[in-house]
C-alpha positions in Angstrom: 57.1 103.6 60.7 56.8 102.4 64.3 58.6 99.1 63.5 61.8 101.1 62.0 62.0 102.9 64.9 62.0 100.1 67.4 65.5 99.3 66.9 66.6 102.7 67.2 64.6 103.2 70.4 66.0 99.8 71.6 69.6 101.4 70.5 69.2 104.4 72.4 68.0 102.5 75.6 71.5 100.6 75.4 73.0 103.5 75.1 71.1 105.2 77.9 72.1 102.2 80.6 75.9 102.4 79.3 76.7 106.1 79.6 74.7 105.4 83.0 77.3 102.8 84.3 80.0 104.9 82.9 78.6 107.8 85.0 79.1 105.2 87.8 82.4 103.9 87.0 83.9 107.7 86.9 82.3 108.5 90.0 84.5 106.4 92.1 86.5 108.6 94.9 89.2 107.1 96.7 88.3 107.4 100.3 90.4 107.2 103.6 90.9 103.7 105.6 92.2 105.1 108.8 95.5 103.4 108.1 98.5 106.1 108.5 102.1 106.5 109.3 103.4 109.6 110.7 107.2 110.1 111.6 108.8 113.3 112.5 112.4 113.8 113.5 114.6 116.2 114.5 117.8 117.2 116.5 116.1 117.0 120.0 113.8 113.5 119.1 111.4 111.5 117.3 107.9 110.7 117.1 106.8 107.5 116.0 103.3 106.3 115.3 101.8 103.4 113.0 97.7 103.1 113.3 96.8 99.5 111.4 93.4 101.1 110.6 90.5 103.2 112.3 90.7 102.3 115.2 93.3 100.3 115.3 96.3 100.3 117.8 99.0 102.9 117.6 102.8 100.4 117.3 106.2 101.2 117.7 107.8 101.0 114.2 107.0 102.7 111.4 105.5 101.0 108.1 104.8 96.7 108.0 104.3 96.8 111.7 101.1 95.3 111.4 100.4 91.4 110.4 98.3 92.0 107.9 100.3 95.1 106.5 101.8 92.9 103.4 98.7 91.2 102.5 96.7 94.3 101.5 99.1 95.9 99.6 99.7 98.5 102.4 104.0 97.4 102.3 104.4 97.9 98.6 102.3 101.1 98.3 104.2 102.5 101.1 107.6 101.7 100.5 106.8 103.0 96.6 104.8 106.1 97.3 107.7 107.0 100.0 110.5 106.5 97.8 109.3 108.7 95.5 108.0 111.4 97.9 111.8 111.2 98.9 113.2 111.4 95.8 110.7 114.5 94.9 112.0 116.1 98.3 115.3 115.6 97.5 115.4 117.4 94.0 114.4 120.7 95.8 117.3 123.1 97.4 116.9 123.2 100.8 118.9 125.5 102.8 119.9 123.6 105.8 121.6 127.2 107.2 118.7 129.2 106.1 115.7 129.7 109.0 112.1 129.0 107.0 113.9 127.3 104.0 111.5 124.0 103.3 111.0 121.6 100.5 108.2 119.3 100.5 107.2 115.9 98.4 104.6 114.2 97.5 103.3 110.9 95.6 101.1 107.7 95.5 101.4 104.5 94.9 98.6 101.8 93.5 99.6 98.2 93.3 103.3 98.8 94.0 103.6 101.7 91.4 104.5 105.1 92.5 103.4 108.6 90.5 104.6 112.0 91.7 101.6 114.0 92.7 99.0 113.8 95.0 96.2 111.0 94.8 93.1 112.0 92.4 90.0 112.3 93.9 88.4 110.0 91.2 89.5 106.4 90.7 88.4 103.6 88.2 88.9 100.3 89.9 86.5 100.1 93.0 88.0 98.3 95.6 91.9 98.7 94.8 94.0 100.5 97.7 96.4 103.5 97.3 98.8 104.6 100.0 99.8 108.5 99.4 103.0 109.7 101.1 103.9 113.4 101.9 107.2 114.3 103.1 109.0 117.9 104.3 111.5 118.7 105.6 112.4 122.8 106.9 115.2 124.8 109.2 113.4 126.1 112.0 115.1 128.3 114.9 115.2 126.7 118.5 116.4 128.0 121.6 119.2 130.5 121.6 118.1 131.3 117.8 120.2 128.1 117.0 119.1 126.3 113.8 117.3 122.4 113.9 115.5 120.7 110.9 113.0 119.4 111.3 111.7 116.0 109.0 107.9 114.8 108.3 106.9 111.7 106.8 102.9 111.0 106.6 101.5 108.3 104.7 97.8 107.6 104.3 96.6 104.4 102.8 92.8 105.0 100.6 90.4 102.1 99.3 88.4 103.0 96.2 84.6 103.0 96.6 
């Protein structure tokens, strides 16, 4: 009896240590680097700020302003995760004559491939990066209850861990 049970013992212990890295493997969470890009405009000016990483130096420019911004992916998740945030923003009906009238957009890109959406909290490949993008734009009243709009782009790159 004890010897036809030993392989079924040894089976569940396989078992056991697989559904244990699987428990690992899904528990993955994509977590901030500290590199972002942040650009507002409007009728009366711009801001303007790159950060390479935590840290890092704020630049004049807006995304690849940093040397090693093509080597870690951070150039091809932008521009993909941006053009789509875009793209989402621009399917929505703002009301450039309307005060309060705002559309917003949002996506991610991993490896160069952009999905509408915001980023997951869970990812499956530890160590690959994500850039997310969020974009808005709205008519706000200025001075003299005249209308501005005002446009926000904010990207924020992730690392899975």
């Amino acid at each position: 009896m004890s010897k036809g049970s030993s392989p079924l013992a040894a089976a569940a212990l396989c078992l056991l240590g697989l559904s244990a890295f699987a428990h690992d493997a899904a528990a993955a969470q994509w977590v901030e680097t500290g590199r972002t890009a942040y650009y507002k405009t409007s009728f009366f000016g711009s801001y303007d700020e790159h950060t390479c990483n935590a840290g890092g130096p704020t630049l004049p420019g807006y995304s690849a302003s940093c040397a090693n911004d093509a080597a870690s992916g951070w150039t091809a998740n932008f521009d993909a995760a941006n053009g789509l945030a875009n793209d989402v923003l621009m399917t929505c009906n703002h009301n450039p004559f309307q005060a309060g009238s705002a559309c917003d957009g949002s996506a991610y890109a991993i490896d160069g491939q952009a999905v509408a959406g915001g980023l997951p909290a869970a990812c499956g490949n530890v160590g690959a990066r994500a850039v997310a993008s969020w974009t808005r734009v709205e008519t706000v009243v200025i001075q003299f209850e005249e209308l501005d709009m005002d446009t926000l782009w904010q990207a924020r790159e992730y690392v899975c861990q």
